[in-house]
SEFIBA-398393 format. One record per residue (C-alpha): x negated, y, z negated; residue in one letter; residue number from 0; chain. Coordinates in pm, 1 decimal. Each point is the difference from the previous one (the first is absolute). Layout:
% SEFIBA-398393
+----------+----------+----------+---+-----+---+
|       px |       py |       pz | r |   k | c |
+----------+----------+----------+---+-----+---+
|        X |        Y |        Z | A | NUM | A |
...
+----------+----------+----------+---+-----+---+
***
This chain:
% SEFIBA-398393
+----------+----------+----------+---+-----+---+
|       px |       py |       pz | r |   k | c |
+----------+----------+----------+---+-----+---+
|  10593.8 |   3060.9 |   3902.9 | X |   0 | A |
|     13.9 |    403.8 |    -22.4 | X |   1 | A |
|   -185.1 |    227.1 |    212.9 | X |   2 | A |
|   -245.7 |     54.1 |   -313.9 | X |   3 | A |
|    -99.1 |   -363.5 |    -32.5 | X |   4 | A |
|    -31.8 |      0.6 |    376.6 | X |   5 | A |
|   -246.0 |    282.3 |     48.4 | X |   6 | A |
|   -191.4 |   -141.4 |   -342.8 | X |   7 | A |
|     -8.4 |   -325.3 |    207.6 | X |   8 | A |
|   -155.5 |    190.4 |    330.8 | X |   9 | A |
|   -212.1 |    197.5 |   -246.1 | X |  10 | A |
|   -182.9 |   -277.2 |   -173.8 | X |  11 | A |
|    -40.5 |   -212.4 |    349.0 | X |  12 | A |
|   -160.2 |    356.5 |    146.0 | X |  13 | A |
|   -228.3 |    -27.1 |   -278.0 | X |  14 | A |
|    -96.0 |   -367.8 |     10.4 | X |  15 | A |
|     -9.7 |     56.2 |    377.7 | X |  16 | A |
|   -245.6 |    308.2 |    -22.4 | X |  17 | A |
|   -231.9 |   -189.8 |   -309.2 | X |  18 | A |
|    -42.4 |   -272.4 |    182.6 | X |  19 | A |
|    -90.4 |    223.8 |    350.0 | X |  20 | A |
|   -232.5 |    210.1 |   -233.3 | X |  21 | A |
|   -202.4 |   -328.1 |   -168.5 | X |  22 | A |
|     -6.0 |   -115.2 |    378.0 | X |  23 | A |
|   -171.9 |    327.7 |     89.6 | X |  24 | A |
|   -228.4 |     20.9 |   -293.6 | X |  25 | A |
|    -98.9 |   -327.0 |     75.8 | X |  26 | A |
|    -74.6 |     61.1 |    330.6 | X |  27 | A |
|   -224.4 |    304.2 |    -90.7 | X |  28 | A |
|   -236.9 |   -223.8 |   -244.0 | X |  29 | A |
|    -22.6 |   -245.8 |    310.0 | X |  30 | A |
|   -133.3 |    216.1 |    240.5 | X |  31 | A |
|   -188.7 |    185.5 |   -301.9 | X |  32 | A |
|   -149.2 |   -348.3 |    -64.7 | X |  33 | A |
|    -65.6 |    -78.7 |    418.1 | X |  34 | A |
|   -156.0 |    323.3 |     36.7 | X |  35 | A |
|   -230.7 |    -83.8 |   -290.5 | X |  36 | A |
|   -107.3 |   -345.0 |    145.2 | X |  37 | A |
|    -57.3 |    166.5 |    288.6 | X |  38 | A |
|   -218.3 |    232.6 |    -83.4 | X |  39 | A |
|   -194.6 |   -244.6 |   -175.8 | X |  40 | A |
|     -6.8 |   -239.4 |    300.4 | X |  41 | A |
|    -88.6 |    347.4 |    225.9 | X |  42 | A |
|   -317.3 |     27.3 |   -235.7 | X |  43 | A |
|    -58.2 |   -331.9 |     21.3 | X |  44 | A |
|      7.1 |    -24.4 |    362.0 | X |  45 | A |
|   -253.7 |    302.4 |     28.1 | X |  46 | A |
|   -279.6 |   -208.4 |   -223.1 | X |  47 | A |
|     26.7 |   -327.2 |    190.5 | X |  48 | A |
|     -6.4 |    181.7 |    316.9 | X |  49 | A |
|   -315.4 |    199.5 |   -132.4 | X |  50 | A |
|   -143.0 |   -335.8 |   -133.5 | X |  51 | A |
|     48.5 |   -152.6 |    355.0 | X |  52 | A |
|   -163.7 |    291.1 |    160.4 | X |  53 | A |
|   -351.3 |    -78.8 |   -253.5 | X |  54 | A |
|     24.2 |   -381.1 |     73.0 | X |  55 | A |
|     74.3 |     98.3 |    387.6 | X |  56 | A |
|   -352.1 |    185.4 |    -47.7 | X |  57 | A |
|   -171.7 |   -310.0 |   -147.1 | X |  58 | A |
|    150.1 |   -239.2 |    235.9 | X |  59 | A |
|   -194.8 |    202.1 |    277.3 | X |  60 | A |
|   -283.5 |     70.9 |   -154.7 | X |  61 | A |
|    -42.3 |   -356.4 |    -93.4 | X |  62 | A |
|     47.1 |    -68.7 |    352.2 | X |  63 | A |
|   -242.6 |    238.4 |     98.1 | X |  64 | A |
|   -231.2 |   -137.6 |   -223.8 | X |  65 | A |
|     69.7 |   -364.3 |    129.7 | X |  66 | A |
|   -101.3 |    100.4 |    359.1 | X |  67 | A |
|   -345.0 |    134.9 |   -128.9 | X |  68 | A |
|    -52.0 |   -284.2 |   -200.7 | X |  69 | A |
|     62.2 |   -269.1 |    280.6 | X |  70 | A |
|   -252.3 |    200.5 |    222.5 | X |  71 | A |
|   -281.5 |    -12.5 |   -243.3 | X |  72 | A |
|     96.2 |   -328.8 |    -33.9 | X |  73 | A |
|    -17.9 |    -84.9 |    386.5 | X |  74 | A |
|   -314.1 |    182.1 |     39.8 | X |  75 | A |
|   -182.3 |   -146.0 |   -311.6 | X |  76 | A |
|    130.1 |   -328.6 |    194.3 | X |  77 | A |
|   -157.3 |    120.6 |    317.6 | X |  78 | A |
|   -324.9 |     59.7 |   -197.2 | X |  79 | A |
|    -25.9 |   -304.4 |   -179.3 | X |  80 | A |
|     62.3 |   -183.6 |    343.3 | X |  81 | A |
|   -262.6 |    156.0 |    153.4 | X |  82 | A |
|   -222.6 |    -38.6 |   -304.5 | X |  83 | A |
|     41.0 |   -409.8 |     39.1 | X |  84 | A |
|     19.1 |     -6.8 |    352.3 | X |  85 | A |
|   -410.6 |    129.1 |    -18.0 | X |  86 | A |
|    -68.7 |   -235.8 |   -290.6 | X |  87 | A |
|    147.8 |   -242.7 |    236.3 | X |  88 | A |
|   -242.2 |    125.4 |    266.9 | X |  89 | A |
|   -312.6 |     23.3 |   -213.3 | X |  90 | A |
|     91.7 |   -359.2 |   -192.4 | X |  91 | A |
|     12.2 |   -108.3 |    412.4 | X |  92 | A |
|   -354.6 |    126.5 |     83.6 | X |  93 | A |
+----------+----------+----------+---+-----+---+
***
């Protein structure tokens, strides 16, 4: 082989060498193009379910709130209605 072939040889490897690096690279760049994307989107995401938990946070306790009113009506309606029979008891007695 001459020095001519040679260097053709080197020249053409260099090349394949430096497409391949360069497809590797662009590749690369549309990956983390495409990661950055999803996670964005998962970012925004993130931000409505946490909003969304905050509202159903705010239910949950006023629901619970409205539970502990509800059971004390219901234990004083109880009261009254006890009392209520215990003096038809007392008059059905007489």
């Amino acid at each position: 082989m001459n020095m001519t072939a040679v260097k053709d040889q080197e020249l053409t490897l260099a090349a394949d060498t430096f497409s391949a690096l360069e497809q590797r690279v662009v590749r690369t760049i549309e990956l983390l193009r495409t990661e950055r994307e999803q996670r964005a989107t998962l970012e925004k995401q993130m931000g409505t379910v946490k909003e969304e938990l905050e509202l159903h946070v705010m239910e949950v306790s006023d629901l619970r709130r409205q539970l502990a009113e509800l059971n004390k009506e219901r234990d004083a309606v109880r009261q009254r209605v006890e009392r209520l029979l215990e003096n038809l008891d007392a008059i059905a007695a007489s």
